[in-house]
PDB file with one MODEL, atoms N, CA, C and O in Angstrom:
MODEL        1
ATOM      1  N   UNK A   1     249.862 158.914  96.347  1.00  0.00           N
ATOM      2  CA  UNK A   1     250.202 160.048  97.181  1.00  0.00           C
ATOM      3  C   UNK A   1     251.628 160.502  96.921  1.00  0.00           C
ATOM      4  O   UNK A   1     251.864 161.707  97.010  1.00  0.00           O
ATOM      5  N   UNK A   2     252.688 159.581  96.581  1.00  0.00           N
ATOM      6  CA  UNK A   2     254.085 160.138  96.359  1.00  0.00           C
ATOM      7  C   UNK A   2     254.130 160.703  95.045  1.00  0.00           C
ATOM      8  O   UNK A   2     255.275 160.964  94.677  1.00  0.00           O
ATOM      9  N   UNK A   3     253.004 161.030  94.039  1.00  0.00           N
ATOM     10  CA  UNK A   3     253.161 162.114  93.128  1.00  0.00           C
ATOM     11  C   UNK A   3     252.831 163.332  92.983  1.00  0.00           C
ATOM     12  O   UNK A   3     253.047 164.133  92.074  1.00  0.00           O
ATOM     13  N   UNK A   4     252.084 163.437  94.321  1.00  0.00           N
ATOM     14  CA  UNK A   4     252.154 164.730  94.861  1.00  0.00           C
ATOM     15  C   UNK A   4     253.034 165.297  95.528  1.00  0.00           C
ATOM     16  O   UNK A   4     252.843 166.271  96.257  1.00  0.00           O
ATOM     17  N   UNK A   5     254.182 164.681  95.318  1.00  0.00           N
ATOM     18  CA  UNK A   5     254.823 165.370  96.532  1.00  0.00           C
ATOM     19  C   UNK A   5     256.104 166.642  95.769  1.00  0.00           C
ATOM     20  O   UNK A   5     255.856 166.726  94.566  1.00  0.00           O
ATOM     21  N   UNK A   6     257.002 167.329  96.064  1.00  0.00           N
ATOM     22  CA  UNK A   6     258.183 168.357  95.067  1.00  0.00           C
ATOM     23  C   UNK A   6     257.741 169.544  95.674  1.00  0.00           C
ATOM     24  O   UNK A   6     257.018 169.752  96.649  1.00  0.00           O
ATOM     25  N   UNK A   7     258.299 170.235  94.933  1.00  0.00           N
ATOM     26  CA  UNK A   7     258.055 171.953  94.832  1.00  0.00           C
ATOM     27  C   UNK A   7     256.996 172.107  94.155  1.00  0.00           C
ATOM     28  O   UNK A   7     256.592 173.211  94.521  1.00  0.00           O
ATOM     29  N   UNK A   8     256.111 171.616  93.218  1.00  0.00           N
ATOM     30  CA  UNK A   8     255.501 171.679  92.514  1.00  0.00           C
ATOM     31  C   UNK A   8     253.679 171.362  93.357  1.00  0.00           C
ATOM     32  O   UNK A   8     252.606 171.845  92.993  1.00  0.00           O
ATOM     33  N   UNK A   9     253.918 170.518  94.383  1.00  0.00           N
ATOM     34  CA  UNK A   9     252.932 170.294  94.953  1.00  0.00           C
ATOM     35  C   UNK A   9     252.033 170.991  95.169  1.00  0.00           C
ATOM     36  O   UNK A   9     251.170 170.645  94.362  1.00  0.00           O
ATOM     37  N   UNK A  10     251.593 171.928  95.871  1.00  0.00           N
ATOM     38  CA  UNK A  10     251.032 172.796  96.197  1.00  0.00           C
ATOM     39  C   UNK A  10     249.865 173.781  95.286  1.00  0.00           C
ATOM     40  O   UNK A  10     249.075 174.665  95.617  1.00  0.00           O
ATOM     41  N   UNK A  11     250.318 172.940  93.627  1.00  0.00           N
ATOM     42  CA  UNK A  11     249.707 173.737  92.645  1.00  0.00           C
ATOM     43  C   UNK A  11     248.783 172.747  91.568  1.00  0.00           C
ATOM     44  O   UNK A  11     248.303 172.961  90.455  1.00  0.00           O
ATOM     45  N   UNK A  12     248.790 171.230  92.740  1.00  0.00           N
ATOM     46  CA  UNK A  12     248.087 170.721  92.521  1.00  0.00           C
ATOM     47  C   UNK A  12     246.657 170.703  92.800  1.00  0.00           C
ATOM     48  O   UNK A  12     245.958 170.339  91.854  1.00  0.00           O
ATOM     49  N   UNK A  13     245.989 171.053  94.017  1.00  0.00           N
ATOM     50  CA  UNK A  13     245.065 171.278  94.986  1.00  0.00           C
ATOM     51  C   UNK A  13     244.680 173.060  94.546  1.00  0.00           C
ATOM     52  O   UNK A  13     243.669 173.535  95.063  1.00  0.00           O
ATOM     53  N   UNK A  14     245.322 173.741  93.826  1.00  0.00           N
ATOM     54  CA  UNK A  14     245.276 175.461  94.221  1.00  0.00           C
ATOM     55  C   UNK A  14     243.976 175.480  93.796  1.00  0.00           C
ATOM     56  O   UNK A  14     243.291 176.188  94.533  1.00  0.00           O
ATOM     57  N   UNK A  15     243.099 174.761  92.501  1.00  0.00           N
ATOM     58  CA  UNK A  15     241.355 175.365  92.554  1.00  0.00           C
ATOM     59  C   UNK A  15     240.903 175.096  93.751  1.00  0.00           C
ATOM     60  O   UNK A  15     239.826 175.685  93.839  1.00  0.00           O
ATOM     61  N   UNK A  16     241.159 174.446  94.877  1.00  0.00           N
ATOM     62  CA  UNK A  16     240.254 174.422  96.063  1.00  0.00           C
ATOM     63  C   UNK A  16     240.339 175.499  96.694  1.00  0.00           C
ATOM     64  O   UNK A  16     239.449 175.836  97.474  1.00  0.00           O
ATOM     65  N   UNK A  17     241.436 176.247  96.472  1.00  0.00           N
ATOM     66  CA  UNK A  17     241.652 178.489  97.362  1.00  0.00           C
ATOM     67  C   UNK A  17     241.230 179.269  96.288  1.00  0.00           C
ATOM     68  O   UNK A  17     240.640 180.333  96.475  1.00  0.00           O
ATOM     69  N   UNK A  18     241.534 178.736  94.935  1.00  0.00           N
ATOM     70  CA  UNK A  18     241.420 180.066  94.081  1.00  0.00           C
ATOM     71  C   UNK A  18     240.083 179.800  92.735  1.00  0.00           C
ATOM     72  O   UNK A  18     240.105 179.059  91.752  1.00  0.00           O
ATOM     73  N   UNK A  19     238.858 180.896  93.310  1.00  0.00           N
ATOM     74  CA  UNK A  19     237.678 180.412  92.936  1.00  0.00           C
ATOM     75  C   UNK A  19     238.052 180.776  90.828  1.00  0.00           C
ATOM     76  O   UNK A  19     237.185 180.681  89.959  1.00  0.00           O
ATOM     77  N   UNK A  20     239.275 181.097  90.626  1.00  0.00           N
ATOM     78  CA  UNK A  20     239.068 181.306  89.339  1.00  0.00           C
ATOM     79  C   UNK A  20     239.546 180.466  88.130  1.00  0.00           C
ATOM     80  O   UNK A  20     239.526 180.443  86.899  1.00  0.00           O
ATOM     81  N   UNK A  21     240.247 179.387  89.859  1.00  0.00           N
ATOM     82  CA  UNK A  21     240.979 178.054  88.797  1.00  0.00           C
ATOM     83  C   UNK A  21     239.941 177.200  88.817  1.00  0.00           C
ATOM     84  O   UNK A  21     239.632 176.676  89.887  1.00  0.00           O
ATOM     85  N   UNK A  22     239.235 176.919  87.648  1.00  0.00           N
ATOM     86  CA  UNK A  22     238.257 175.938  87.034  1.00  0.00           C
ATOM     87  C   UNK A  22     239.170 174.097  87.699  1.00  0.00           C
ATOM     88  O   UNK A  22     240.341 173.786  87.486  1.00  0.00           O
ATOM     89  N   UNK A  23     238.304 173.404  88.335  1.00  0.00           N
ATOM     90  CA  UNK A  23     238.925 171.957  88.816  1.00  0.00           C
ATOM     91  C   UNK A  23     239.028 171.338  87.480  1.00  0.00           C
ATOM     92  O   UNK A  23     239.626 170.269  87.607  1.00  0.00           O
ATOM     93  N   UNK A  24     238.767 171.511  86.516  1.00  0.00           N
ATOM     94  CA  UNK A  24     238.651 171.102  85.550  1.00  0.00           C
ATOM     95  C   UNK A  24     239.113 170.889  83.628  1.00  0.00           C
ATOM     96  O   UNK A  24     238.163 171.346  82.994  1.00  0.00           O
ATOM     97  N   UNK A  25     239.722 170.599  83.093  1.00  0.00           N
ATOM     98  CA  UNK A  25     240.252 171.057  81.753  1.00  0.00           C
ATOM     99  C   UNK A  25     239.112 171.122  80.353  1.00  0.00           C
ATOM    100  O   UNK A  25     239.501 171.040  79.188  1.00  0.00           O
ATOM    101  N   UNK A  26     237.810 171.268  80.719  1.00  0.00           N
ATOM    102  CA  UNK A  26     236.888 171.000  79.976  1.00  0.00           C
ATOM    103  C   UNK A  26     236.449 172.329  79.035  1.00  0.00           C
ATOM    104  O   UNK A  26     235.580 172.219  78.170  1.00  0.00           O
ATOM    105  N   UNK A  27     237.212 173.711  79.327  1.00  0.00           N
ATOM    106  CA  UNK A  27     237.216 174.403  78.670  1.00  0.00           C
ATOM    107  C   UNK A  27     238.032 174.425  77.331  1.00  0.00           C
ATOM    108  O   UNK A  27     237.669 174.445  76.155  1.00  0.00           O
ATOM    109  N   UNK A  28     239.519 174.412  78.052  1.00  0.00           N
ATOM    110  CA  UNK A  28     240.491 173.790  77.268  1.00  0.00           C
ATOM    111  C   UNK A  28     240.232 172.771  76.110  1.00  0.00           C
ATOM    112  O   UNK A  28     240.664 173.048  74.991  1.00  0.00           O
ATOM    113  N   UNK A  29     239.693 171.853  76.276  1.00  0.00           N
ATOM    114  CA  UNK A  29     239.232 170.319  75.427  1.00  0.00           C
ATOM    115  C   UNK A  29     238.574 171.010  74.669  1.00  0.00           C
ATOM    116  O   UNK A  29     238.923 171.039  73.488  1.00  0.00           O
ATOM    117  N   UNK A  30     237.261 171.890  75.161  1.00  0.00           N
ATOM    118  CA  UNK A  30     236.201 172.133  73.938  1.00  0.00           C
ATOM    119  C   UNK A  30     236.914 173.421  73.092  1.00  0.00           C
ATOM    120  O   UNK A  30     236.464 173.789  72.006  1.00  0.00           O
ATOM    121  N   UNK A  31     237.981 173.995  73.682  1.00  0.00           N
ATOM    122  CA  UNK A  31     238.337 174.935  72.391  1.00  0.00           C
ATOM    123  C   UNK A  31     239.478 174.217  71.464  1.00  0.00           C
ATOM    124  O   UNK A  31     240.009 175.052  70.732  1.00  0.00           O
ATOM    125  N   UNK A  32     239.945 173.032  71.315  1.00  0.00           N
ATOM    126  CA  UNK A  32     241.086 172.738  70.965  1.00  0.00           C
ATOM    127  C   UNK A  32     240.327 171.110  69.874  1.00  0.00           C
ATOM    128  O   UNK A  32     240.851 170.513  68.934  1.00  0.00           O
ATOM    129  N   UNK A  33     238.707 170.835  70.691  1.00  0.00           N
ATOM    130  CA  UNK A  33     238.306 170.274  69.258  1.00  0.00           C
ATOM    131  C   UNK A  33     238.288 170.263  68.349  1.00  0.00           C
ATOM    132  O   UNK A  33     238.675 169.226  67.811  1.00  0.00           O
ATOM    133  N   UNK A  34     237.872 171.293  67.569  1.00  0.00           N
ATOM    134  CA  UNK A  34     237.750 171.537  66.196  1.00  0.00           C
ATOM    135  C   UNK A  34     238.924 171.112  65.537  1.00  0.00           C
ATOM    136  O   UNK A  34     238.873 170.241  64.668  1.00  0.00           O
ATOM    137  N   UNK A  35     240.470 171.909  66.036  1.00  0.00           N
ATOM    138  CA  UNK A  35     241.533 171.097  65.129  1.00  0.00           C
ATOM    139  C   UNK A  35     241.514 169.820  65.697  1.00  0.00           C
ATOM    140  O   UNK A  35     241.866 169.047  64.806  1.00  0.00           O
ATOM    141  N   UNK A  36     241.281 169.205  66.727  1.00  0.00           N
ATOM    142  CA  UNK A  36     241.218 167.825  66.831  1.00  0.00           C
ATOM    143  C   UNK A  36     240.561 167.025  65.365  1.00  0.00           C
ATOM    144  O   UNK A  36     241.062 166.141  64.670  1.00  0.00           O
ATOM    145  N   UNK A  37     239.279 167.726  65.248  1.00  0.00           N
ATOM    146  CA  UNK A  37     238.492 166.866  64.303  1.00  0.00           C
ATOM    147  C   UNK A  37     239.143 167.438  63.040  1.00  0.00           C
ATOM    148  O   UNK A  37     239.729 166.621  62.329  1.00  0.00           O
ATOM    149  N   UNK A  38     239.133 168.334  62.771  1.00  0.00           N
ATOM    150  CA  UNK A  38     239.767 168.370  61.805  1.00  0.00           C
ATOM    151  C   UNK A  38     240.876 167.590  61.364  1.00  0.00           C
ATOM    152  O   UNK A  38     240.748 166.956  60.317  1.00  0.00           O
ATOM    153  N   UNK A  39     242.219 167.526  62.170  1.00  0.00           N
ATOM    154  CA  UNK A  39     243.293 166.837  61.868  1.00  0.00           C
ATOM    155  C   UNK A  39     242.598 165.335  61.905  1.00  0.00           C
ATOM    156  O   UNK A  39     242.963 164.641  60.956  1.00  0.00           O
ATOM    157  N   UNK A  40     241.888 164.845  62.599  1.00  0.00           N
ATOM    158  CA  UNK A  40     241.329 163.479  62.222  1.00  0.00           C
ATOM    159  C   UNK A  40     240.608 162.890  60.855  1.00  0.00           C
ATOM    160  O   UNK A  40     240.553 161.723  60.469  1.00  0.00           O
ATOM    161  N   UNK A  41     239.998 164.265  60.168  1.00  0.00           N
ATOM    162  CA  UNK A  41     239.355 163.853  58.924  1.00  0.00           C
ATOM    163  C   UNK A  41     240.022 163.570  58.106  1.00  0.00           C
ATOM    164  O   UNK A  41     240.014 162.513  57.475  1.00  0.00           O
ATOM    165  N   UNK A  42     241.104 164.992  57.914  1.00  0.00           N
ATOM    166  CA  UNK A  42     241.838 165.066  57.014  1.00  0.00           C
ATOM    167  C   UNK A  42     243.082 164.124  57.276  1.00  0.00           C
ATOM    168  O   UNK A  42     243.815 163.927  56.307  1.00  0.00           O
ATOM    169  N   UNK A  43     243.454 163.420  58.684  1.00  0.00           N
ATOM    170  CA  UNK A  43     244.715 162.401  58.545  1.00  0.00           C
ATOM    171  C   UNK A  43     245.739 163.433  58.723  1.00  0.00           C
ATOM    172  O   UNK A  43     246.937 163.171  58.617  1.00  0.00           O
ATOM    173  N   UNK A  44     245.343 164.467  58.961  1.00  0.00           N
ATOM    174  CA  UNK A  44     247.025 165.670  59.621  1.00  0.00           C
ATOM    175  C   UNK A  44     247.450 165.971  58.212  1.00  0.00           C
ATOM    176  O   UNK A  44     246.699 165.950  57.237  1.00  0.00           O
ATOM    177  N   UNK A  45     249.106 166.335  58.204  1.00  0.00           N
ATOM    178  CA  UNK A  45     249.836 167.041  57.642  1.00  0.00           C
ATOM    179  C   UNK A  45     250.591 165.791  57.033  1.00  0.00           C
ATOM    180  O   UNK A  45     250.309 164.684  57.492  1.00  0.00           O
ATOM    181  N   UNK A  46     251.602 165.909  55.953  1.00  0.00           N
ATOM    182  CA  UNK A  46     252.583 165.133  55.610  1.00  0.00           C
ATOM    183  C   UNK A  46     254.040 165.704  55.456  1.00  0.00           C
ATOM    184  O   UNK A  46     254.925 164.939  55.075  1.00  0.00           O
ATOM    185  N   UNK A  47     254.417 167.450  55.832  1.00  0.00           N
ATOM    186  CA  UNK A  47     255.604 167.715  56.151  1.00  0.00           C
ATOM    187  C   UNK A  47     255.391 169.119  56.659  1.00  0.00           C
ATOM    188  O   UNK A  47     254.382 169.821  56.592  1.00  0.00           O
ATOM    189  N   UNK A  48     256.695 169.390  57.236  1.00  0.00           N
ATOM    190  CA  UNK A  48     256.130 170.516  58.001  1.00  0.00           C
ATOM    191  C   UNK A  48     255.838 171.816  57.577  1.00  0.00           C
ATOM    192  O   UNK A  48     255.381 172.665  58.341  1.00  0.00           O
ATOM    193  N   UNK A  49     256.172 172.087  55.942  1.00  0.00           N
ATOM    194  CA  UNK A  49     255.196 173.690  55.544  1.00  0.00           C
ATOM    195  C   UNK A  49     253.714 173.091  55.835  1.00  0.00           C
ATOM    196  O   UNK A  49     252.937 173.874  56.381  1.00  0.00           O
ATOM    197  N   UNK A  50     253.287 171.924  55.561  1.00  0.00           N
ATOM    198  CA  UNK A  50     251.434 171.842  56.067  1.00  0.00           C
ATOM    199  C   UNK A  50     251.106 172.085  57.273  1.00  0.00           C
ATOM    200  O   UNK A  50     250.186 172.804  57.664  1.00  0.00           O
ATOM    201  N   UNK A  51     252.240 171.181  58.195  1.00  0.00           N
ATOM    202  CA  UNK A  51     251.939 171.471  59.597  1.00  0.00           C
ATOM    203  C   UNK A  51     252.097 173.338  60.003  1.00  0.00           C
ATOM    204  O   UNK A  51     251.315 173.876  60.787  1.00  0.00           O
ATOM    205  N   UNK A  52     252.997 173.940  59.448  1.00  0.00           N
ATOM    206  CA  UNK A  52     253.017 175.293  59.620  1.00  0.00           C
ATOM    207  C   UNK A  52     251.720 175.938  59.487  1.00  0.00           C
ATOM    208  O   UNK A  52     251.120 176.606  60.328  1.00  0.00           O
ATOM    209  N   UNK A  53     251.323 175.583  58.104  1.00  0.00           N
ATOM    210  CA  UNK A  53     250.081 175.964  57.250  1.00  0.00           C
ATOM    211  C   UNK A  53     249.093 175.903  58.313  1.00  0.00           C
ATOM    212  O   UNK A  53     248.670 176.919  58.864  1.00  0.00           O
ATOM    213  N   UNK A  54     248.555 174.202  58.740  1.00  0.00           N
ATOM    214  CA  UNK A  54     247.565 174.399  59.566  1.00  0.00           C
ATOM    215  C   UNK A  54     247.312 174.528  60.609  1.00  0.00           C
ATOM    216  O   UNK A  54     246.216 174.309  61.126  1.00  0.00           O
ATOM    217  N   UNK A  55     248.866 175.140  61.424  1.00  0.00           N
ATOM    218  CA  UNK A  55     248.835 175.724  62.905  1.00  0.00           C
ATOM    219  C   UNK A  55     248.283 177.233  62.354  1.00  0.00           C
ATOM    220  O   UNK A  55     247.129 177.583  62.606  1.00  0.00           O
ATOM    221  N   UNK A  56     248.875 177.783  61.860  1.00  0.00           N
ATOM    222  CA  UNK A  56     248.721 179.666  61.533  1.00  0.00           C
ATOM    223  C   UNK A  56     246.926 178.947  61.210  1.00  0.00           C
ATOM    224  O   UNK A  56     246.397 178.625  62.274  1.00  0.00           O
ATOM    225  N   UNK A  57     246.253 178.756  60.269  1.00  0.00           N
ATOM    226  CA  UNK A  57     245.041 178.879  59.942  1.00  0.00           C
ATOM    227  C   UNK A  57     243.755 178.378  61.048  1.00  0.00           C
ATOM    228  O   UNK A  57     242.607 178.802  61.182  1.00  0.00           O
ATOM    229  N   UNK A  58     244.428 177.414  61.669  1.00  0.00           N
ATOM    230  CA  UNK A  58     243.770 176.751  63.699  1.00  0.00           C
ATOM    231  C   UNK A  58     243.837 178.178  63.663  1.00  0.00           C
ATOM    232  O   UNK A  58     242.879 178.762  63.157  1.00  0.00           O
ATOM    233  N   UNK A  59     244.942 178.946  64.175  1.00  0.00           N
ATOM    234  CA  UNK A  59     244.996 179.935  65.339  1.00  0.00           C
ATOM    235  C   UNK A  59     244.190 181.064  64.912  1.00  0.00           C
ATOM    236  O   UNK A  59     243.446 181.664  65.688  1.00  0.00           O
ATOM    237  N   UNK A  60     244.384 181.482  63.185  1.00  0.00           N
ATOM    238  CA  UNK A  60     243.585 182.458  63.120  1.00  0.00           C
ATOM    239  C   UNK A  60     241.757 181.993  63.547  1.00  0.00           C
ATOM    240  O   UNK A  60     241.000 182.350  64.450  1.00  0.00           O
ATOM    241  N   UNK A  61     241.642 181.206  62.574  1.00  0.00           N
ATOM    242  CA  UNK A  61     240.377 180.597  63.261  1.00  0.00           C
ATOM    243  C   UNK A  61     239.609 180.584  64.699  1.00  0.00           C
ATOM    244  O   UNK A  61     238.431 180.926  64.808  1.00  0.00           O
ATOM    245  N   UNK A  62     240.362 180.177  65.717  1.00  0.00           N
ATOM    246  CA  UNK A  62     239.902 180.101  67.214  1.00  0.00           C
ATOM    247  C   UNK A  62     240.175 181.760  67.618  1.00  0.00           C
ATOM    248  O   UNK A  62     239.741 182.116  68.714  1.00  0.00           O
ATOM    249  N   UNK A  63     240.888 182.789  66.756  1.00  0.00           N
ATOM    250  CA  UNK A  63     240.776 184.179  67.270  1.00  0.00           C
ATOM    251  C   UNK A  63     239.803 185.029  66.782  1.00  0.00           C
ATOM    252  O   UNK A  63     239.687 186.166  67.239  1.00  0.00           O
ATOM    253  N   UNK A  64     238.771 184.412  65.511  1.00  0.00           N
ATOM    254  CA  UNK A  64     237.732 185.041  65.308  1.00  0.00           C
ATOM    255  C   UNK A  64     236.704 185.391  66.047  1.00  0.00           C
ATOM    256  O   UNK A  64     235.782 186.040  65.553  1.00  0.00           O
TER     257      UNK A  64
ENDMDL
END
């Protein structure tokens, strides 16, 4: 109970007033798989022009 507590509180509980906050992160998870699995096959990046590389090509991807 004492990690609910701050200024911040209040925006813990908010899907129980606001029917458009999902209780849940399961949307989130299923759009953010694919680079999950991906970066798991392939073992990720080894410096950061790859990591650049395969953020821009994720993003175009999930905007198709």
């Amino acid at each position: 109970a004492r990690r609910f507590k701050g200024k911040s509180a209040e925006n813990y509980f908010r899907f129980l007033t606001e029917s458009e906050i999902e209780p849940t992160n399961n949307g989130t998870e299923r759009q953010i798989r694919p680079v999950v699995i991906d970066r798991r096959i392939t073992q990720g990046t080894r410096g950061d022009a790859g990591m650049r590389w395969c953020e821009r090509i994720w993003t175009i991807l999930a905007t198709l």
